[in-house]
C-alpha positions in Angstrom: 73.7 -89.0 -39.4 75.3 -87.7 -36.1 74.8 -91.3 -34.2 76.6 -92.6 -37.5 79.2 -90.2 -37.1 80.0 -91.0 -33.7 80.1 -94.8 -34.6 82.7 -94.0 -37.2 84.8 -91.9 -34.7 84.8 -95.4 -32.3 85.5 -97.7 -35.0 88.5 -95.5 -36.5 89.9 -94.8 -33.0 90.0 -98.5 -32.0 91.4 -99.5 -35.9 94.1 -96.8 -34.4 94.8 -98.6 -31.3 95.0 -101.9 -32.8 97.7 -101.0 -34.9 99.8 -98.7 -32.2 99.5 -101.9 -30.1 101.4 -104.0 -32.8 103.6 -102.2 -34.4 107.1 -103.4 -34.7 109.7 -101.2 -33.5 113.3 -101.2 -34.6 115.0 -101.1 -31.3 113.3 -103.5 -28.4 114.6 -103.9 -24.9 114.3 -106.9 -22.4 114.8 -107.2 -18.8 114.9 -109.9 -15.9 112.2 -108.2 -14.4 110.3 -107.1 -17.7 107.1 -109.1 -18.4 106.6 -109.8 -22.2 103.0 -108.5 -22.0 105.3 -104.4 -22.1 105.8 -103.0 -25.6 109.3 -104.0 -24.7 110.8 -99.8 -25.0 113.4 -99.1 -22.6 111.3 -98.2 -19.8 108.5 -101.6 -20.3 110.5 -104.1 -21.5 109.8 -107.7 -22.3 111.2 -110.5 -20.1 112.3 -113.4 -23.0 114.2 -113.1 -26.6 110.7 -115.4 -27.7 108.1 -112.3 -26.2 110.4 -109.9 -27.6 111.0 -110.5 -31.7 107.0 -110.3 -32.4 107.7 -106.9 -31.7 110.9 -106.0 -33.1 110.8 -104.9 -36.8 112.6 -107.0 -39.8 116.1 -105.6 -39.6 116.0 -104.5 -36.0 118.0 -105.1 -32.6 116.9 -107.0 -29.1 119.2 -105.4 -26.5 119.5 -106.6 -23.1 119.3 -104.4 -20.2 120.3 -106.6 -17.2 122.3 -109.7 -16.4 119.3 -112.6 -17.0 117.9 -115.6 -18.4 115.6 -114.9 -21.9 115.1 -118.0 -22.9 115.1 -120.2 -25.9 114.0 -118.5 -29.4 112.9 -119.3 -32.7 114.4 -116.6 -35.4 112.1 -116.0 -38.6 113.5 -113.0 -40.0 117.1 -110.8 -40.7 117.6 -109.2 -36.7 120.0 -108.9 -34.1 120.1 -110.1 -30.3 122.5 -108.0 -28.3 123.7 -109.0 -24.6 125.1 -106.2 -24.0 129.0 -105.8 -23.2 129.6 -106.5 -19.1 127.0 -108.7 -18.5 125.5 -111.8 -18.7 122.5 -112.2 -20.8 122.2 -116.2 -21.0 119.8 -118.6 -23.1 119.5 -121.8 -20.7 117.7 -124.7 -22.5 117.0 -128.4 -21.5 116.2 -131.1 -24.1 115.8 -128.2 -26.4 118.0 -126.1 -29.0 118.9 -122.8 -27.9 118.4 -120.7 -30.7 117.1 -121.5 -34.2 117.5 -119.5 -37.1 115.2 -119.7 -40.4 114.9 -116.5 -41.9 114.2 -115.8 -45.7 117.2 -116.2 -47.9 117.9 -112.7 -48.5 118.1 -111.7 -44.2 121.2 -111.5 -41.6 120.9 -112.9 -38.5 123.6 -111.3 -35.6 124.0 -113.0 -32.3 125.9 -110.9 -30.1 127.3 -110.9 -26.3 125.7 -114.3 -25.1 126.2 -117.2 -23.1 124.4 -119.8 -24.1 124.4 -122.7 -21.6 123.1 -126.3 -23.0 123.5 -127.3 -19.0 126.3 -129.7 -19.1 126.0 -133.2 -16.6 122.4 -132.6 -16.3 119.6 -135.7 -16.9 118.4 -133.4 -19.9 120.9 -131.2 -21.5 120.4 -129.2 -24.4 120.7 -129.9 -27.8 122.3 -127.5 -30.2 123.3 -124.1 -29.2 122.8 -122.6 -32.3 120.9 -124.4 -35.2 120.9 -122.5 -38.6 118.8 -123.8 -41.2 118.1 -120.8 -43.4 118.7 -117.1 -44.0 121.5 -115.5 -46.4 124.1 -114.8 -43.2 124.0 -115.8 -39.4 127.1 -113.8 -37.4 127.9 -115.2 -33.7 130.1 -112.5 -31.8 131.8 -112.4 -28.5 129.5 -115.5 -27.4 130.2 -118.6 -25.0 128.8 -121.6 -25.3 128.9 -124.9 -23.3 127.2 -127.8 -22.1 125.3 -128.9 -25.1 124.7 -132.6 -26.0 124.8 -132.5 -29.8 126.2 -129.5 -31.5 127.6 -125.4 -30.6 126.7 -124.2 -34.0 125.1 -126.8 -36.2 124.6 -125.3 -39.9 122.4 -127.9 -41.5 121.0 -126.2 -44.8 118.7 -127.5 -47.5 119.1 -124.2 -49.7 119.8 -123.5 -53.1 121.2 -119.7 -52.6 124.5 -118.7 -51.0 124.8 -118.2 -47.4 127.9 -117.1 -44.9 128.4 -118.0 -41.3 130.7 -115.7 -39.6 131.7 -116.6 -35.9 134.5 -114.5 -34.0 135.3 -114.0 -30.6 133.6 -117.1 -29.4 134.4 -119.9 -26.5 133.4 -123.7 -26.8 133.4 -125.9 -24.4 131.8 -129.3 -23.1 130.2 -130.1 -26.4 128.9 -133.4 -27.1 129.5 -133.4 -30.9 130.8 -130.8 -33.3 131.7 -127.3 -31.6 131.1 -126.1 -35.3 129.4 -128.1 -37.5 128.5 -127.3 -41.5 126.1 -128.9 -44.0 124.1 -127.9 -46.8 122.4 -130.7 -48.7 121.0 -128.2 -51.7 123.1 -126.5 -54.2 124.2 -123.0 -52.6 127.6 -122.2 -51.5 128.1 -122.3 -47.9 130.9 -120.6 -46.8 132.5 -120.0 -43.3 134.5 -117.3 -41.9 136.1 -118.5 -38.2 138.2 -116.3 -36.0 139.5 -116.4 -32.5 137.6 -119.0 -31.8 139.0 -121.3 -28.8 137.1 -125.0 -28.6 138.0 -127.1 -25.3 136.5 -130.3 -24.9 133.9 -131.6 -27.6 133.9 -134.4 -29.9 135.2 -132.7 -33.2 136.1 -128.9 -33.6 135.2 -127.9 -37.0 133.5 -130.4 -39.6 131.8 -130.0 -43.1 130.3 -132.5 -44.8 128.8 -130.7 -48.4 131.0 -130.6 -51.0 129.6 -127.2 -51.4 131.1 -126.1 -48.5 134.1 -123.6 -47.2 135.5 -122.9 -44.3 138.7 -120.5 -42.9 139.3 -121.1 -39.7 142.2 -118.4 -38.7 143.9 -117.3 -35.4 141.8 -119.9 -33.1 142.5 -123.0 -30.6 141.2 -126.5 -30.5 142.2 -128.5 -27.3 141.1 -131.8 -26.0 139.2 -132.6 -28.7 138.0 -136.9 -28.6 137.9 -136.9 -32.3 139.3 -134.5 -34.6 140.2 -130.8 -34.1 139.5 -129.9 -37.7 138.0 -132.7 -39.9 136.9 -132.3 -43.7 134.5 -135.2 -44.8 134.1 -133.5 -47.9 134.0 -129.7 -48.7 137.2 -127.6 -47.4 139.0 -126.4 -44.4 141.5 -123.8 -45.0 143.5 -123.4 -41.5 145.6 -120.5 -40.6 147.7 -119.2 -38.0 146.0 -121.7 -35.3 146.8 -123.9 -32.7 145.6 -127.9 -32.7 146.6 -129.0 -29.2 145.9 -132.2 -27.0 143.6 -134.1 -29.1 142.8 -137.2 -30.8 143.8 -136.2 -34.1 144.1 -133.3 -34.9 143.6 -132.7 -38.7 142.1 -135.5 -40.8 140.5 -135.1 -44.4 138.2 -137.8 -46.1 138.7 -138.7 -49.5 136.4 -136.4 -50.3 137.8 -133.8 -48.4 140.3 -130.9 -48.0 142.5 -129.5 -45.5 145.0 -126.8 -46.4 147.5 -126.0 -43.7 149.4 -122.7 -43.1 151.1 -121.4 -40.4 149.4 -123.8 -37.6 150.9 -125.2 -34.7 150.0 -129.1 -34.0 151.2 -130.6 -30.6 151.1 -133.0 -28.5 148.3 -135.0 -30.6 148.2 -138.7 -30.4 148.3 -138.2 -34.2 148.5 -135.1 -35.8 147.5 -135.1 -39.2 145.6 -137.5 -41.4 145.4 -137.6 -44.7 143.2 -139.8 -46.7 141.9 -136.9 -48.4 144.2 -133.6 -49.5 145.9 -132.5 -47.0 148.1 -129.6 -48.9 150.4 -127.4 -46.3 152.5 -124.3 -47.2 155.2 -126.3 -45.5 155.4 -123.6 -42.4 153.9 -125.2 -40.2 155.0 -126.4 -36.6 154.6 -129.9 -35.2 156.0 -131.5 -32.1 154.8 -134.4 -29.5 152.6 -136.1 -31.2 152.3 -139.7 -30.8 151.8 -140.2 -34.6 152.6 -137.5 -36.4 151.9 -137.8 -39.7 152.3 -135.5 -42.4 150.5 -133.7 -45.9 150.2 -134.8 -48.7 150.3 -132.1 -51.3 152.1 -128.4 -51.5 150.4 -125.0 -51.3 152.7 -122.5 -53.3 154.1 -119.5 -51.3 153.8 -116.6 -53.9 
């Protein structure tokens, strides 16, 4: 009885162990000089965003504790990933995406305080900064992101249920494709909420291409762009208080598409707007040196 006893006591302690050594805590830390073998707390923290979430619960927050590079990550479930203000906590990839999010429909992803560098010029640059293929809400704030061969934020859904992209504060630059690209091939609403966002050099600005698709893009910048600043293949665009500047075109709806215009500034374009689609406009906007500066083509009433 005693030696069974004692062999009980063992196994219970080392069940006990096992579980302390993964449980998930709700706040993890990571470092430049952390080694993703810690428990990532504050004092033994991981060294990459990837060694990191295994230990962070659902619902939880990564925070960085040092200027560093934490690599590329894979995001499964609602969490956020916090640079911290001041600092530079970078994801650097190379024939790679960045970050990937494909969390369960009901979760919220929040990317905060990041620079996310796709290595511009190089032999093997990055693909997309920031791929989101599932999850009920992704939110990018206070980011910068460059150098990326394909896409800065490519939203390219296949779900049935509602989801939000929310992306404020954020720089673009040196993007191959579309600084902000949105798709979703199932039946769900996809809606977009853009502000103070400033793109500089990438093939198109913002672009949706689902007819279940929305986008507001307000108080934001879109300069030397090869294509087109804001372009609606199908879906919507509603553009407010923004400034379309030095670019191929600057707004152009398909035919299945919509642009509504209020309050923008459009210069120096070789054409301005494009409208084989609906292009409605409040009729307060500004326009001046563009090569071809085209016009709307329907009204939106001022109430």
């Amino acid at each position: 009885m005693r030696r069974f006893f004692v062999k009980f006591c063992i196994s219970f302690l080392l069940i006990a162990l096992s579980s302390a050594a993964f449980a998930q805590a709700s706040r993890t830390w990571v470092s430049g000089v952390g080694d993703d073998a810690n428990p990532c707390s504050r004092t033994a923290p991981c060294k990459t965003f990837a060694g990191a979430i295994s230990k962070t619960a659902v619902g939880g927050e990564i925070d960085a504790l040092d200027p560093a590079g934490y690599g590329a990550v894979t995001i499964t479930k609602g969490i956020t990933i916090d640079g911290g203000g001041g600092q530079v906590a970078s994801v650097l990839v190379a024939g790679t995406n960045g970050i990937v999010v494909s969390a369960p429909t009901t979760d919220t992803v929040i990317l905060r305080n990041l620079r996310i560098n796709g290595i511009s010029g190089g032999s093997n640059g990055g693909l997309n900064a920031i791929r989101f293929l599932q999850g009920k809400q992704l939110v990018v704030e206070n980011c910068d992101i460059f150098g990326f061969t394909q896409n800065g934020v490519d939203v390219s859904m296949n779900q049935a249920t509602v989801a939000n992209v929310v992306v404020h504060n954020t720089n673009f630059s040196l993007i191959g494709q579309v600084a902000l690209n949105f798709v979703n091939a199932s039946t769900g609403n996809l809606a977009g909420s853009l502000s103070n966002v400033a793109v500089r050099g990438a093939a198109s600005g913002v672009a949706t291409s689902s007819a279940n698709v929305s986008v507001v893009v307000s108080d934001s910048t879109f300069v030397q762009i090869a294509g087109f600043g804001l372009h609606a293949v199908t879906g919507s665009i509603t553009a407010e208080h923004n400034i379309l500047a030095s670019n191929t075109t600057a707004v152009r709806a398909e035919s299945g598409g919509t642009v509504r215009l209020s309050n923008n500034g459009i210069y120096n374009n070789g054409t301005g707007i494009t409208a084989v689609g609906s292009v409605p406009s409040a009729n307060n906007n500004r326009s001046a040196g563009n090569t071809t500066p085209g016009a709307p083509n329907g009204t939106i009433t001022i109430q």
